[in-house]
BAFI-3210 file (N, C-alpha, C; in Angstrom, 3 decimals, decimal comma, padded with zeros to 6 digits):
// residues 229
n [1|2|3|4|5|6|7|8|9|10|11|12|13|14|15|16|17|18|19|20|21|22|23|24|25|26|27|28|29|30|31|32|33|34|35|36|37|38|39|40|41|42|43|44|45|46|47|48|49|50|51|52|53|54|55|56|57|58|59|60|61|62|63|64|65|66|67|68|69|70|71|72|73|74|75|76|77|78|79|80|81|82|83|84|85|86|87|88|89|90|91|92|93|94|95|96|97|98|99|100|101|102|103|104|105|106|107|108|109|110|111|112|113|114|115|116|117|118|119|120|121|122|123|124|125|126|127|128|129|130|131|132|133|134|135|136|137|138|139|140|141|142|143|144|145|146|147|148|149|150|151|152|153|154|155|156|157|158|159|160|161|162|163|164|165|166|167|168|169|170|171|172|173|174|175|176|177|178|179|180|181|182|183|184|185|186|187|188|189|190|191|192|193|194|195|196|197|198|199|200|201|202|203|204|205|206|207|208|209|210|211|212|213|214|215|216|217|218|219|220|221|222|223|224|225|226|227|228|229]
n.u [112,855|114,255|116,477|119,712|121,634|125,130|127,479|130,247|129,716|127,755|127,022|127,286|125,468|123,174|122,992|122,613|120,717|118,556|118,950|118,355|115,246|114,964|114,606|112,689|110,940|112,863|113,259|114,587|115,010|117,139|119,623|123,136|125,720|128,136|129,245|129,201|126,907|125,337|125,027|124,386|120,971|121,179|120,410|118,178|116,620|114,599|116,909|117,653|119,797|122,013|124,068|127,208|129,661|133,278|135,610|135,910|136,354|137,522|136,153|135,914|134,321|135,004|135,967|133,464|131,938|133,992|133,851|131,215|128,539|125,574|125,272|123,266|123,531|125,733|126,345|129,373|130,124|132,314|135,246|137,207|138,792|140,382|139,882|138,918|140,202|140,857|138,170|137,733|137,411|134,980|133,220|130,055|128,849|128,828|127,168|128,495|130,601|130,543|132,201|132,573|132,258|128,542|126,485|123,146|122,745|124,948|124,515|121,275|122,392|124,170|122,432|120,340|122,167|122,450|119,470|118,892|120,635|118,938|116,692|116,895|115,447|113,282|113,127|111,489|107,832|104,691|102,054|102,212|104,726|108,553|110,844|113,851|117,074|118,274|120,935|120,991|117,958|114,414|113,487|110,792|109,807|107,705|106,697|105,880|107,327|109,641|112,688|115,112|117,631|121,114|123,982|126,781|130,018|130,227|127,963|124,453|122,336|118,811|116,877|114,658|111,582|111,659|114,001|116,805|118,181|120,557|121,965|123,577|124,750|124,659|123,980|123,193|121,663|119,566|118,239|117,681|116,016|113,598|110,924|109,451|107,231|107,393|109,753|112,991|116,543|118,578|121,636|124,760|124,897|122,581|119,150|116,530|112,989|110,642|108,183|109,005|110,462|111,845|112,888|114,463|117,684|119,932|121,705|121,505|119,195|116,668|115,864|113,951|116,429|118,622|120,509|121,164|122,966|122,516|122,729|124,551|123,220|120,973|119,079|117,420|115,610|114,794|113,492|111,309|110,171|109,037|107,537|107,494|105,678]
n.v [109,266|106,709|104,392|102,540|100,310|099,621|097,534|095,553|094,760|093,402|094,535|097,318|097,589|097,141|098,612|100,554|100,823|101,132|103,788|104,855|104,440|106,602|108,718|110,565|110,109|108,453|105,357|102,233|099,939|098,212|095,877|095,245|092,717|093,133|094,796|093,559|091,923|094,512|095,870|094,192|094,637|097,015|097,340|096,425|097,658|100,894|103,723|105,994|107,171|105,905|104,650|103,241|101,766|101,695|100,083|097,328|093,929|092,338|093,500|096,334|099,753|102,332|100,795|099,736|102,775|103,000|101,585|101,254|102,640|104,200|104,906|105,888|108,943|109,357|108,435|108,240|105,724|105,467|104,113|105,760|109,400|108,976|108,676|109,998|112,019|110,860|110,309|112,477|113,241|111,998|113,784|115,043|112,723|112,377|112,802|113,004|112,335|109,950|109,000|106,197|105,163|105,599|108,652|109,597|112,383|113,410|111,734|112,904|115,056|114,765|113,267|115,341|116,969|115,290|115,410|117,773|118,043|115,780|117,280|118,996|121,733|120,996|119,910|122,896|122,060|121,996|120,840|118,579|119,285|120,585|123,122|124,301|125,681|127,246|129,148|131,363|131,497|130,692|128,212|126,559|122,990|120,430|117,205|115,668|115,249|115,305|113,546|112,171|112,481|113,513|113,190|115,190|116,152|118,927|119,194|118,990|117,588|118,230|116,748|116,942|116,406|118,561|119,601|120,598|121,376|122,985|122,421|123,393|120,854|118,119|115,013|112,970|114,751|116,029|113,578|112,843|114,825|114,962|113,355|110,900|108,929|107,983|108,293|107,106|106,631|105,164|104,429|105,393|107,993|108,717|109,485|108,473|108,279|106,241|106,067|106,515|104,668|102,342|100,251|097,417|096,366|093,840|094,746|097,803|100,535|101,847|105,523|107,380|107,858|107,090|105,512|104,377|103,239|101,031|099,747|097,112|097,156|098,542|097,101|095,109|096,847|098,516|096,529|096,217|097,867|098,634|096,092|093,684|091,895]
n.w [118,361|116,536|118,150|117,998|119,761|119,992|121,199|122,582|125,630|127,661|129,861|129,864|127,549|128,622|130,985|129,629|127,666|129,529|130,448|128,238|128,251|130,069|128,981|127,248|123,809|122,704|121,138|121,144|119,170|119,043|119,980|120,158|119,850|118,426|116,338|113,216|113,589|113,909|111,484|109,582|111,228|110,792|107,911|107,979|109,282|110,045|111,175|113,492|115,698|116,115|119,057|119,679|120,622|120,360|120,854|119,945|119,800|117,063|114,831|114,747|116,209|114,861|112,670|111,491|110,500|108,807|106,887|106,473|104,533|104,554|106,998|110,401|112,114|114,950|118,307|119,581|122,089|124,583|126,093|125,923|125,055|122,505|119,699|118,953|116,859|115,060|113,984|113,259|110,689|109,675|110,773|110,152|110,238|113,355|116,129|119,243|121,680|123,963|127,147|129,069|132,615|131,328|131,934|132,806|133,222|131,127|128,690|128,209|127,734|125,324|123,331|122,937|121,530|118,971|118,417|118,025|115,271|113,814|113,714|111,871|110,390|107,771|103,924|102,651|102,374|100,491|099,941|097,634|096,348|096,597|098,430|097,220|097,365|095,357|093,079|094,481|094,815|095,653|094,797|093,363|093,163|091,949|092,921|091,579|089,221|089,990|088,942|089,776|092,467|092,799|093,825|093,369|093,346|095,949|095,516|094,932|092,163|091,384|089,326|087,370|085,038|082,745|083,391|085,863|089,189|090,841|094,463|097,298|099,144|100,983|099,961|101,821|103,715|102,295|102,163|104,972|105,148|103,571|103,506|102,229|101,156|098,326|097,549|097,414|099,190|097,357|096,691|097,734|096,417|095,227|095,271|094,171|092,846|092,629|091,590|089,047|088,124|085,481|085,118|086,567|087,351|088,088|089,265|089,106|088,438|085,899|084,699|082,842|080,591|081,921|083,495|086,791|089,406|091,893|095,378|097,059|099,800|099,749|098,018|098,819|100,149|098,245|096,621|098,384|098,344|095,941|095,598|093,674|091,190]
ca.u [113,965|115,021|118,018|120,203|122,614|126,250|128,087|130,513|130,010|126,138|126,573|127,071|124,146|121,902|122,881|122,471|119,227|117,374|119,028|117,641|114,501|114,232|114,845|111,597|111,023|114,054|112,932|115,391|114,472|117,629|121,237|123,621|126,789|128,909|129,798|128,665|125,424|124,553|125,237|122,617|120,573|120,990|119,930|116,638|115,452|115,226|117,683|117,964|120,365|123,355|124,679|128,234|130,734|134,401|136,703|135,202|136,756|137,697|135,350|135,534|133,223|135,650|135,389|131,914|132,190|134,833|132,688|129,317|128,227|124,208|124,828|122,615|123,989|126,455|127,138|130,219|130,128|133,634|136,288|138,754|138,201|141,754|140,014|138,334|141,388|140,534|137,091|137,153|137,076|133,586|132,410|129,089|127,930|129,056|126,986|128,728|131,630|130,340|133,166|132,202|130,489|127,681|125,370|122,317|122,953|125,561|123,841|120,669|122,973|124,654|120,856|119,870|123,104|121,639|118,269|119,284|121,014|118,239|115,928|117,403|114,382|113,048|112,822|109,975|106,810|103,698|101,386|103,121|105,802|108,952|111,718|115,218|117,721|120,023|121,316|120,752|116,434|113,990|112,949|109,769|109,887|106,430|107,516|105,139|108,049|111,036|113,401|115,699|118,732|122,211|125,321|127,971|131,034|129,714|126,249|123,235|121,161|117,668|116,946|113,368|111,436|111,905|114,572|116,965|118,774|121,987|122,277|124,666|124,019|124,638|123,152|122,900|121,290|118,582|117,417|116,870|114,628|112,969|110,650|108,084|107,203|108,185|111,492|114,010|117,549|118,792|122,841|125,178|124,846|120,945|117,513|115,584|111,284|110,356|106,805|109,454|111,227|111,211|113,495|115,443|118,908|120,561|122,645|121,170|117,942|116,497|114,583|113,908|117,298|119,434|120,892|121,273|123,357|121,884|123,884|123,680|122,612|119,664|118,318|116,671|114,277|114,225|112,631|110,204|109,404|108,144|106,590|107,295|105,080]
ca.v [108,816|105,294|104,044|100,914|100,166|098,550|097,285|093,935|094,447|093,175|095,124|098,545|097,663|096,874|100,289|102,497|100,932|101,426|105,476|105,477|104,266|107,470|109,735|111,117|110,174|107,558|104,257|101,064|099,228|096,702|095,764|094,186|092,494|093,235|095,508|092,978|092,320|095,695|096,286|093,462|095,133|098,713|096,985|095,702|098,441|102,277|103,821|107,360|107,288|104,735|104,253|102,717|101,304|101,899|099,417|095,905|092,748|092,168|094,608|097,749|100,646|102,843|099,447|100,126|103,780|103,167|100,577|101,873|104,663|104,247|105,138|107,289|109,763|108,509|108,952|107,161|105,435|105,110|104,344|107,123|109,640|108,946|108,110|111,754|112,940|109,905|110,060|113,605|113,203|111,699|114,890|114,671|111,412|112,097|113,833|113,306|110,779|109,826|107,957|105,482|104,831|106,707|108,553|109,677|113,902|113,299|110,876|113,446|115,722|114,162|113,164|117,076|117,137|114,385|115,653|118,935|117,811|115,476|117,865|120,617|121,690|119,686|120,991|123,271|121,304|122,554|119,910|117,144|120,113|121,169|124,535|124,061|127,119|127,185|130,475|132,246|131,553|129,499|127,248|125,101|121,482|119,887|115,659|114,369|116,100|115,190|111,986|111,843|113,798|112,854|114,243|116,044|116,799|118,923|119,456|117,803|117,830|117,854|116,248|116,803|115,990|119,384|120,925|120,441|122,634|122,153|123,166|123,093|120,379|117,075|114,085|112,774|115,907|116,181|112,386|112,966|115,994|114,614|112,261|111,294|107,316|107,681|108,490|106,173|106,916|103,545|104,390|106,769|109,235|109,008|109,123|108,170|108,795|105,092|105,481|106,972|103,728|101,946|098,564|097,631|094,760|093,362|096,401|099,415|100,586|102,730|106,071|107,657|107,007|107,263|104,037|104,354|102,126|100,241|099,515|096,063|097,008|098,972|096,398|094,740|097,840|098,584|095,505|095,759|099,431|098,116|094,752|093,013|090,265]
ca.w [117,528|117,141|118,032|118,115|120,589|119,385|122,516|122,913|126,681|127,792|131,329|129,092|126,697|129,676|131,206|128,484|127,637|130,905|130,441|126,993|128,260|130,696|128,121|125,942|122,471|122,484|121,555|121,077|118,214|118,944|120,977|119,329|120,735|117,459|114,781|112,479|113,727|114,479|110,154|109,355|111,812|110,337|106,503|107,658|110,499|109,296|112,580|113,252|116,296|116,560|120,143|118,747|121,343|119,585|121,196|120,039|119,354|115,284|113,865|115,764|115,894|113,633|111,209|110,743|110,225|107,729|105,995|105,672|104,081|105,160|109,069|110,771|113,018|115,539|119,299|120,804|123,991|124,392|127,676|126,116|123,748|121,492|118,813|118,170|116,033|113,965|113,677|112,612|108,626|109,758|111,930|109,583|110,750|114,747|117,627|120,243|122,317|125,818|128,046|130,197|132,756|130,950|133,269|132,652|132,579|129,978|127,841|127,896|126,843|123,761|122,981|122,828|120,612|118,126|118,428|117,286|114,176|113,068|114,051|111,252|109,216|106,782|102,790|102,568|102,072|100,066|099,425|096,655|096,186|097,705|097,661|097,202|097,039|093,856|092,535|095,813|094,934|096,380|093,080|093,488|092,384|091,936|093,392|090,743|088,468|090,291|088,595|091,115|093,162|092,392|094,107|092,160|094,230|097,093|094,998|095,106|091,530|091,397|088,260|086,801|083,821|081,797|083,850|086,900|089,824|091,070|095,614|097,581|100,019|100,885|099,276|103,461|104,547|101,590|102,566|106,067|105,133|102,690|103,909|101,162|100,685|096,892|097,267|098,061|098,636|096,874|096,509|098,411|095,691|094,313|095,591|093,135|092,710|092,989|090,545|087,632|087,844|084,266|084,927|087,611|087,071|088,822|090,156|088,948|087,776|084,993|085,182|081,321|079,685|082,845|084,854|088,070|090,330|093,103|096,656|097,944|101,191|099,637|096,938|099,432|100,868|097,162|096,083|099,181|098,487|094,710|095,411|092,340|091,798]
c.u [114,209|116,049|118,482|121,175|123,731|127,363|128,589|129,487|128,293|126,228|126,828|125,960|123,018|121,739|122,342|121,333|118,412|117,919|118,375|116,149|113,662|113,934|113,092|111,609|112,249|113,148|113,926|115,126|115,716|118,835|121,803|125,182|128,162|128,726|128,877|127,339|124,806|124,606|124,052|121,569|119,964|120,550|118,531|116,026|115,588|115,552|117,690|118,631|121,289|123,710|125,573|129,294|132,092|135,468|135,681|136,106|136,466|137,117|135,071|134,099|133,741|135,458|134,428|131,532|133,009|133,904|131,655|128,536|126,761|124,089|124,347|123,703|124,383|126,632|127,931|130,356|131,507|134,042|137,233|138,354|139,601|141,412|139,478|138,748|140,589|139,773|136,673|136,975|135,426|132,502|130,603|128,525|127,894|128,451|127,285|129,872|131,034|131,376|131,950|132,977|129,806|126,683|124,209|121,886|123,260|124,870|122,609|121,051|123,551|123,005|120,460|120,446|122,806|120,343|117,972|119,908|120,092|117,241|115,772|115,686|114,386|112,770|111,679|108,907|105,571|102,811|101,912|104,212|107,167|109,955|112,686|115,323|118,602|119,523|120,357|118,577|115,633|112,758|111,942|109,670|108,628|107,429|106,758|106,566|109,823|111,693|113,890|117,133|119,628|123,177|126,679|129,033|130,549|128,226|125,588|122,528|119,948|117,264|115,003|112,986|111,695|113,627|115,404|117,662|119,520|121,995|123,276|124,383|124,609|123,275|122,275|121,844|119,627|117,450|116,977|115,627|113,607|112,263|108,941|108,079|107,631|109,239|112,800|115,814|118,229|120,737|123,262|124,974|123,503|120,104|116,865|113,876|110,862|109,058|107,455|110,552|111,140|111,448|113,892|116,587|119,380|121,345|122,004|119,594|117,602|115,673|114,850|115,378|118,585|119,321|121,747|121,929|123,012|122,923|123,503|122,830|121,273|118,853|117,107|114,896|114,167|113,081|111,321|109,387|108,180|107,477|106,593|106,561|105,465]
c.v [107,332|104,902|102,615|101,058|098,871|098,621|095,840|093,373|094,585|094,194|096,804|098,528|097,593|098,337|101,143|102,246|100,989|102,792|105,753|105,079|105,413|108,863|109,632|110,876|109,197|106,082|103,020|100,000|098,047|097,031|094,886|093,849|092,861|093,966|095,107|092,683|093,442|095,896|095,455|094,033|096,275|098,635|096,664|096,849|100,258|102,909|105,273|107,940|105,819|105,283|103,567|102,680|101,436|100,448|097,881|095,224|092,552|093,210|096,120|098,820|101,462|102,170|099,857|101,479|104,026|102,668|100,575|102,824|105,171|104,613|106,173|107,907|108,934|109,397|108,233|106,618|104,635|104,903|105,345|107,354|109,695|108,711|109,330|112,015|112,169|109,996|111,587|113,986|112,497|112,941|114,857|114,010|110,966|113,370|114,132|111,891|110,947|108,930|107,481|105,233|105,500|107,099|109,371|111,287|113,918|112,783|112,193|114,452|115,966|113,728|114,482|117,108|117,034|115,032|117,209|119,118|117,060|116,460|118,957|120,696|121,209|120,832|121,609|122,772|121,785|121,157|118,493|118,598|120,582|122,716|124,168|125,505|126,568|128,449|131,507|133,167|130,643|129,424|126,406|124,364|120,486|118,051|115,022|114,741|115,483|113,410|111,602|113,059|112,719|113,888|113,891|116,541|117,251|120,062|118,592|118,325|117,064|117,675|115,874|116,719|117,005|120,439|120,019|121,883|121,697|122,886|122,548|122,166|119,159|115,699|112,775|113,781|115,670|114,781|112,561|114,199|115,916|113,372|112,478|109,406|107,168|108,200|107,674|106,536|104,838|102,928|105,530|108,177|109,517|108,720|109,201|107,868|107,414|105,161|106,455|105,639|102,587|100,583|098,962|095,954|094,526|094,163|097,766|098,905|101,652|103,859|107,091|107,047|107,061|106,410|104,748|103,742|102,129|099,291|098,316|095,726|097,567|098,260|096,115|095,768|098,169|097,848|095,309|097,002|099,047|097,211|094,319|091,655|088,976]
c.w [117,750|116,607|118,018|119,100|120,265|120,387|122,865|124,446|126,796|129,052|130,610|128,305|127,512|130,356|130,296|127,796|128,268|130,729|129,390|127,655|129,413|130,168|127,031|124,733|121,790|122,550|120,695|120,957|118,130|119,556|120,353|120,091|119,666|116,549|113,578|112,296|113,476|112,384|109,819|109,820|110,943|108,748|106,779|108,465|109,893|111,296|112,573|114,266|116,728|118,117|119,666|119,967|120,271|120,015|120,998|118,969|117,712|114,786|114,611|115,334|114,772|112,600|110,772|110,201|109,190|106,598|105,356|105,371|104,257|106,880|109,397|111,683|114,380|117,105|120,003|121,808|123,820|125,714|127,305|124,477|122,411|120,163|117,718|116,966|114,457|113,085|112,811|111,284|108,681|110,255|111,529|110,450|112,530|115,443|118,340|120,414|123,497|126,091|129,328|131,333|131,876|131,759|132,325|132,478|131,160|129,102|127,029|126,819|125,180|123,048|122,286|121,278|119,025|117,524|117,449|115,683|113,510|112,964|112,985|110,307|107,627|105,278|102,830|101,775|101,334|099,554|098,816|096,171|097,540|096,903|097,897|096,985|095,923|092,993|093,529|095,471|095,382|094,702|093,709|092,354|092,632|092,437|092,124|089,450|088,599|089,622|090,017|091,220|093,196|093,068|093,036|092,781|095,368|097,032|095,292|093,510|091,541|089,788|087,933|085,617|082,750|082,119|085,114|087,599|090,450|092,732|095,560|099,075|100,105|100,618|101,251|104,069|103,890|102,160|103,675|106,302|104,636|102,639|103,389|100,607|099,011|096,734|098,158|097,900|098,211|096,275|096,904|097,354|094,950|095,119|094,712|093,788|091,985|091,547|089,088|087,495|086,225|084,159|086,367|087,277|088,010|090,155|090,163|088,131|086,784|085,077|083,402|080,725|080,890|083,790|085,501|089,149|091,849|094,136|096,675|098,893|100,875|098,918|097,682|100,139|099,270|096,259|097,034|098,636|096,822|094,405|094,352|092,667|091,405]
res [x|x|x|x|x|x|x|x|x|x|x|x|x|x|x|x|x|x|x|x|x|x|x|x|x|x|x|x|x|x|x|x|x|x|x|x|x|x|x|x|x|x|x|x|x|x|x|x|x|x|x|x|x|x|x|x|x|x|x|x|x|x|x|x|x|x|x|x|x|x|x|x|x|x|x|x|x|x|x|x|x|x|x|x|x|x|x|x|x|x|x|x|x|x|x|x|x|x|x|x|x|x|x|x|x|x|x|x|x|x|x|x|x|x|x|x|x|x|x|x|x|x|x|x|x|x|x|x|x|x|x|x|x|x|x|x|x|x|x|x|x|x|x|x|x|x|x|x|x|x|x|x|x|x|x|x|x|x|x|x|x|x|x|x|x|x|x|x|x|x|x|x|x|x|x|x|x|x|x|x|x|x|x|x|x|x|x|x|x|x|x|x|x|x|x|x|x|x|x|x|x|x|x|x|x|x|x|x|x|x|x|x|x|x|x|x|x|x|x|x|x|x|x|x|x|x|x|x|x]
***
């Protein structure tokens, strides 16, 4: 898994990256001394475990959690856990709170935690096909087929060229399962099928007669993923 580590304090980021570094399969793709940084950071690197200090100077860790709707999966390294209550309209996007010190049981532990939630099985795979459930069946969706997946309240549709299906799922959940170089999620609510793309503007992009809007923070991996020349 790789993680980032978001920590004002350098003698906590130095710790908790020599513990991540005894841990299996953890590797720490960056440390950041700020909130702010660590967001630039999380636009250019693909992250799949935040380390997230809470108590930091102007831009807190909550800040960023309020702020950005692209964060991978979160585990707090906090001095006190008061902020739980808070954080719990997020529960989704949080593995775990560690208080500091952080030692090196605990840590493993909340790791496991993490590990276990990214870990959930992935859509069922068949070649260039996958299975979704909608209307309590398992529907196969050829990918050469698929437009793109759009959330709908607390749906997800799968939106194909003759046909779509509507689960029940999150539009968060489906992306981390769904790991297929032509599909980009490219705004909190769409992943869009990158070689059905027809335009792309300024903001949004086109796929048959259906615009699309495009995040700021994603344009950028958008425009890399298509190489315009």
């Amino acid at each position: 898994m790789r993680c980032l580590i978001i920590d004002d304090e350098e003698i906590s980021r130095t710790s908790l990256r020599i513990l991540c570094d005894k841990i299996n399969d953890l590797e720490v793709i960056g440390s950041c001394e700020s909130a702010m940084e660590g967001m630039k950071l999380l636009q250019q690197r693909q992250v799949d475990l935040l380390f997230l200090d809470i108590e930091m100077p102007g831009f807190t860790g909550m800040d960023l959690l309020r702020s950005y709707d692209e964060l991978p999966y979160i585990i707090f390294i906090t001095g006190r856990k008061t902020y739980a209550a808070e954080a719990f309209e997020y529960k989704e996007r949080i593995a775990d709170f560690v208080t500091k010190p952080v030692h090196l049981p605990r840590l493993v532990k909340a790791v496991q935690r993490a590990r276990h939630v990214i870990g959930k099985p992935a859509l069922t795979n068949v070649s260039n096909s996958i299975f979704v459930k909608s209307d309590k069946r398992l529907v196969r969706i050829e990918l050469d087929d698929l437009l793109y997946i759009e959330t709908i309240g607390d749906y997800v549709l799968f939106k194909t060229i003759d046909d779509q299906h509507v689960v029940h799922a999150t539009l968060k959940s489906i992306d981390e399962r769904l790991r297929h170089p032509d599909f980009l999620k490219v705004h909190r609510s769409y992943i869009v099928n990158l070689s059905k793309i027809i335009d792309v503007e300024e903001n949004s992009l086109l796929i048959n007669d259906k615009i699309i809007p495009v995040s700021r923070s994603n344009k950028p991996v958008l425009l890399r993923k298509i190489n315009p020349i």
